[in-house]
C-alpha positions in Angstrom: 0.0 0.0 0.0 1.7 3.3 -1.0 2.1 5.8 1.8 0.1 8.6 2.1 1.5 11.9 0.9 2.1 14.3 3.3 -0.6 17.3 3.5 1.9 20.3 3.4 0.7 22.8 6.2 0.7 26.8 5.3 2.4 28.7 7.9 1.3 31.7 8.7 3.6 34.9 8.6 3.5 37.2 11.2 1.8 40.8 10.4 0.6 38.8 7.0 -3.0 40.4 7.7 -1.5 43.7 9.2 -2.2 46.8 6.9 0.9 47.5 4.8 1.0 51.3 5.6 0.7 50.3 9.4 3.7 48.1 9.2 5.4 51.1 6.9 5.1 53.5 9.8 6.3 51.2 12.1 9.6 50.5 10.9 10.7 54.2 9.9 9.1 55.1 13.4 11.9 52.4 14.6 14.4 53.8 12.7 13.8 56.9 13.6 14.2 56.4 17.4 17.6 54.6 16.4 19.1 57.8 14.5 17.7 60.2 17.5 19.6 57.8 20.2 22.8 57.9 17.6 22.9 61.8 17.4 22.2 61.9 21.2 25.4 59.9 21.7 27.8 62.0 19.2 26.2 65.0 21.4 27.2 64.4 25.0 30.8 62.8 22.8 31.1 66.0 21.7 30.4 68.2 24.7 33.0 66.2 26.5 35.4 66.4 24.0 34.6 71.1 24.2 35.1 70.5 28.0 38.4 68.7 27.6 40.1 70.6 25.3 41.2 73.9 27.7 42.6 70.8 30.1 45.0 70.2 27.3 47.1 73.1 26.8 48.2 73.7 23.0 51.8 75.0 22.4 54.8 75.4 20.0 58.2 76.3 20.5 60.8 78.6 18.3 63.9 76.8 17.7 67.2 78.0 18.9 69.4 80.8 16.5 71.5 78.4 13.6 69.1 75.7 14.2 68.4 73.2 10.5 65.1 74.7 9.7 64.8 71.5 7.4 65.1 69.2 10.2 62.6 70.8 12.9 59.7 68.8 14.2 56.3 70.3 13.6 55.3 72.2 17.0 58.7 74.0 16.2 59.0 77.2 14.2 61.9 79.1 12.7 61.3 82.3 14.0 58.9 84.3 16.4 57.5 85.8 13.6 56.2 82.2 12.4 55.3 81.3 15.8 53.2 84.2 16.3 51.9 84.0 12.5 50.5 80.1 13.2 48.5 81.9 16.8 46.3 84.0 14.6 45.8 81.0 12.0 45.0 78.8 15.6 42.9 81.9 16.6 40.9 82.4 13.5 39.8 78.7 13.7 39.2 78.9 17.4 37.9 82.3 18.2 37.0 81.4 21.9 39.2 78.1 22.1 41.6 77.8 25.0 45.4 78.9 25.1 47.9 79.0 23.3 51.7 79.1 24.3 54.9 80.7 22.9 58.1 79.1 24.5 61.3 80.7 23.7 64.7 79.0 24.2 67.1 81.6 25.2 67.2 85.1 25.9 68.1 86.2 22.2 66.4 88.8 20.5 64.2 87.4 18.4 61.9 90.0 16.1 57.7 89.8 16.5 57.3 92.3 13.0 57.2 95.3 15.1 59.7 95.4 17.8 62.1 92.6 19.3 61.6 90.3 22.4 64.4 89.5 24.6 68.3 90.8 24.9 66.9 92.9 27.5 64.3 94.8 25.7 60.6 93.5 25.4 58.7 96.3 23.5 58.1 93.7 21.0 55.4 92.6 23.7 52.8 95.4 22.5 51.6 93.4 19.3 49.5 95.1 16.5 45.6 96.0 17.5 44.7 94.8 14.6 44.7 91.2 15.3 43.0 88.9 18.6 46.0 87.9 20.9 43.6 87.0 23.5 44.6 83.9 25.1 48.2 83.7 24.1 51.2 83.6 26.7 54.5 83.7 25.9 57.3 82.1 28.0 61.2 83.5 28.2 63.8 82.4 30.6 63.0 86.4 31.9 59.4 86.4 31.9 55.6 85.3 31.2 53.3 87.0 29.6 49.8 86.1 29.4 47.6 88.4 26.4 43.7 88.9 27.4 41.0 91.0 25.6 42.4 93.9 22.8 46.0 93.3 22.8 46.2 93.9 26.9 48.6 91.9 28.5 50.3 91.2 32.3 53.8 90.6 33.0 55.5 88.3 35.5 59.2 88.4 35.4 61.1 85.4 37.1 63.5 85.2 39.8 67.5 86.5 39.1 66.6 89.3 37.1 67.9 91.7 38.9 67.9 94.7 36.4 65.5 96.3 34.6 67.3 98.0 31.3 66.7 100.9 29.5 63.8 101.7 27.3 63.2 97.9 28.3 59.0 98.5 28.2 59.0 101.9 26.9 55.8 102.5 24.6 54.1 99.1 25.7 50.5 100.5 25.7 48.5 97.4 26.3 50.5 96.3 29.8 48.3 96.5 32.9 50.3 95.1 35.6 53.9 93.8 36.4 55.2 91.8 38.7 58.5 92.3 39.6 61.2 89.6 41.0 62.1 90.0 44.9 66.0 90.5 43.9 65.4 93.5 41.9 67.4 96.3 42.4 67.6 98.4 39.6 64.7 100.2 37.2 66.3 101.8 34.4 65.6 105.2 32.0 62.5 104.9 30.6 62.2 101.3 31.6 58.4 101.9 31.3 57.9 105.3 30.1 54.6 105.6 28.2 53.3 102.4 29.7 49.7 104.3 29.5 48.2 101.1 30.2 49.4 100.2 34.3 47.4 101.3 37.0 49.8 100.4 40.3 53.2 99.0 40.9 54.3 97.3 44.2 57.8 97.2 44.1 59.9 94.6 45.4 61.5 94.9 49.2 65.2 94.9 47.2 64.4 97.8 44.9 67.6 100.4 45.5 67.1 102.7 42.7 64.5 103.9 40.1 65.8 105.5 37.2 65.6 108.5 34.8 62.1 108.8 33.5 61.6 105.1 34.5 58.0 105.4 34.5 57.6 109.4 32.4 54.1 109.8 31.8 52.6 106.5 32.4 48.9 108.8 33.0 47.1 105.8 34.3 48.8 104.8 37.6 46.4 105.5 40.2 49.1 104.0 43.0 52.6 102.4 43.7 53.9 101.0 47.0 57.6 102.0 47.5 60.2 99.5 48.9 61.6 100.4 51.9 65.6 100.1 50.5 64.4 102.5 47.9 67.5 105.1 48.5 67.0 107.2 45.0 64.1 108.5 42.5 66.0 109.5 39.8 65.4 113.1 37.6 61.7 113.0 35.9 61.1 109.4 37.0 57.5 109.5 37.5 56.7 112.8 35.4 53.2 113.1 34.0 51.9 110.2 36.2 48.3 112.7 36.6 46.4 109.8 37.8 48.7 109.3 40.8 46.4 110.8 44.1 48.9 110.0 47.0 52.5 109.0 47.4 53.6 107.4 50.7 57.7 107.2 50.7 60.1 104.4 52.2 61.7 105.8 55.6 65.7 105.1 53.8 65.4 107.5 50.8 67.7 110.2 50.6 66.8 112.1 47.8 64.0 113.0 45.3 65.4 113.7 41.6 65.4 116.5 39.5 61.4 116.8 38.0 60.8 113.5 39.5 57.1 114.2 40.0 56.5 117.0 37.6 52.8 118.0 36.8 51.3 114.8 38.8 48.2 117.0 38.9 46.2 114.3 41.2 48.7 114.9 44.4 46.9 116.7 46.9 49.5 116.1 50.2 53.1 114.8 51.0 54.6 113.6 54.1 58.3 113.1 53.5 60.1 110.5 55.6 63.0 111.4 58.1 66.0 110.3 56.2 65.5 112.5 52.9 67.7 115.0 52.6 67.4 117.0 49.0 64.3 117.4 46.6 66.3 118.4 43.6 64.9 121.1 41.0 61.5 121.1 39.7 61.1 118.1 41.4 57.0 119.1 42.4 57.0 121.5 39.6 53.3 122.0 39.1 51.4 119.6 41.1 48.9 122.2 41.4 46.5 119.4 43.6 49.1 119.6 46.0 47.2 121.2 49.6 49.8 120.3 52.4 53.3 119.3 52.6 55.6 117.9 55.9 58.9 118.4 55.7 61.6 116.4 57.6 64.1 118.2 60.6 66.8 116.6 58.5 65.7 118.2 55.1 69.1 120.4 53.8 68.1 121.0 50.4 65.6 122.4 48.0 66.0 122.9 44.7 65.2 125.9 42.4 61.4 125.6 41.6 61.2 122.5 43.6 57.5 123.3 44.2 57.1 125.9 41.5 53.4 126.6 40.2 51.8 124.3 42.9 49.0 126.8 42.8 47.1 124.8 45.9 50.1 125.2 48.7 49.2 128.7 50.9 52.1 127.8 53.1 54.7 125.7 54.0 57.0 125.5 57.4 60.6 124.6 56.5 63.0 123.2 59.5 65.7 126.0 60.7 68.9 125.2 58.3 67.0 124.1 55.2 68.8 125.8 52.1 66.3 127.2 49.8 67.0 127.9 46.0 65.0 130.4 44.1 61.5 130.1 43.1 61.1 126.9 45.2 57.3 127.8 46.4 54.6 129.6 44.0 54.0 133.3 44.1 52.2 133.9 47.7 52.5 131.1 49.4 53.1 131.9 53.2 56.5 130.5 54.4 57.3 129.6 57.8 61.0 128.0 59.2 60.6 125.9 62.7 63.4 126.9 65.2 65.7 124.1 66.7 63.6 124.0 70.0 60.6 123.5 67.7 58.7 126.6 67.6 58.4 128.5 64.6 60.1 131.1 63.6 58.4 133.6 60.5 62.1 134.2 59.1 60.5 135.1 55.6 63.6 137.9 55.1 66.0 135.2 56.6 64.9 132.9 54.0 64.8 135.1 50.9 68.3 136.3 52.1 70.0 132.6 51.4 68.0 132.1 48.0 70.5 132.1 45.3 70.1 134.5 42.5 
């Protein structure tokens, strides 16, 4: 008997009576969820990648003078120029990206397009307004300097600099602050003359001497605390500083340059310490703020026009043997001398009589 022939059974496939447009909407719905859930991932990868990046600080280095320029790596330039050149490319792609730094070898000048950095002068520090420096710092075996919004920029010089040279800051605008190295003794001529840009100076306790026209107009110091080893302002040191409003001097100095304070307009009062023995010439020449002065017993000297034009003094007591040179005090003001007991004495003829003519 032949066997019986299998009856072949239909299966049924699942959604076979589901509409097809149902069963459409499903699976893009599906695949829609699945690109949403992608895109959220690459989203929180990319915010943590934005939030890592300032961690990781970015810098190149400029290769020391007669260096192969064939042979240098990558993160090493040529020059300063091409360092500086490859921040503003940096910048341009990363307008509010983190920092960027300059590290310099050696203290060779070395030429930014408008001035030169290093060798002892740094006006090559004020770079050109016309580009964004914000967030680059530059590192010398001298100093660091950190750029922030239109070309401003602080300095922090490092320890064994014990010298500030001439002209070493002159014209440097955009600087707001400096902090100077404990064994400094010595501020140059027109270390920072124009310097329109710094508002107070503390200098360091090692500070000894500041020099010719260190700091010659810089209009927008407000302050400065002096050392107390300061020994000598030098002539015109701190001429033009209008915004200065009161001066507080170190009890060791000895004597106040010529013009060393000429037309600080924003003095309105002067206590001079013990030890100081000569204002040179012109040295308060027109600080026509200036209200009240104290002068020391020990004072011996005061130079012609000393306090010349200082419209705001009415009078001034001297002590007994101070020598006064012609035109010291403005037209009017009511001079007084103390006697050596400590009284005063209204030796106006005595005075006039030792005024050299």
């Amino acid at each position: 008997m032949p066997p019986k022939k299998k009856t072949k059974v239909q299966e049924s496939r699942p959604f076979e009576k589901l509409d097809e447009n149902l069963i459409r909407n499903v699976l893009e719905r599906s695949a829609g969820d699945g690109r949403r859930e992608l895109d959220d991932q690459r989203t929180i990868s990319k915010v943590f990648a934005r939030a890592g990046k300032p961690l990781a600080r970015r810098w190149i280095a400029v290769a020391p003078r007669g260096s192969n320029a064939a042979g240098l790596p990558a993160h090493v330039k040529r020059t300063l120029y091409e360092a500086l050149t490859e921040f503003l490319y940096f910048r341009r792609a990363n307008p509010t990206g983190p920092g960027f730094e300059i590290r310099l070898p050696d203290n060779e000048p070395r030429g930014t397009g408008w001035a030169v950095i290093g060798g002892g002068q740094f006006r090559g520090l004020q770079l050109s307004d016309e580009y964004r420096w914000n967030g680059l710092r530059i590192v010398t075996p001298e100093l660091d300097v950190v750029y922030g919004e239109g070309s401003r920029y602080s300095v922090v010089m490092k320890e064994g600099l014990t010298t500030i040279g001439e002209r070493a800051f002159a014209g440097c605008t955009g600087l707001t602050s400096v902090t100077f190295p404990e064994g400094l003794t010595t501020i140059g001529r027109y270390a920072f003359a124009y310097c329109t840009g710094l508002t107070s100076l503390i200098f360091p306790a090692g500070l000894t001497n500041i020099g010719e026209k260190a700091f010659y107009k810089c209009t927008g110091l407000t302050s400065m605390t002096f050392p107390a080893g300061l020994t000598t302002i030098g002539g015109w040191a701190f001429h033009g500083c209008t915004g200065l409003t009161s001066l507080t001097f170190p009890a060791g100095l000895t004597t106040i340059g010529e013009g060393a304070f000429v037309r600080c307009t924003g003095l309105t009062s002067l206590v001079l310490p013990s030890t100081v023995k000569t204002i040179e010439r012109a040295a308060f020449w027109r600080c026509t703020g200036l209200t009240s002065l104290t002068f020391p017993e020990g004072l011996t000297d005061i130079g012609e026009g000393a306090f010349r034009e200082c419209t705001g003094l009415t009078s001034v007591t001297l002590p007994k043997n101070c020598f006064v040179h012609r035109n010291a005090f403005p037209a009017g003001c009511k001079i007084e001398r103390t006697t050596p007991a400590g009284g005063v004495d209204m030796g106006v003829t005595e005075l006039y009589g030792n005024l050299r003519f």
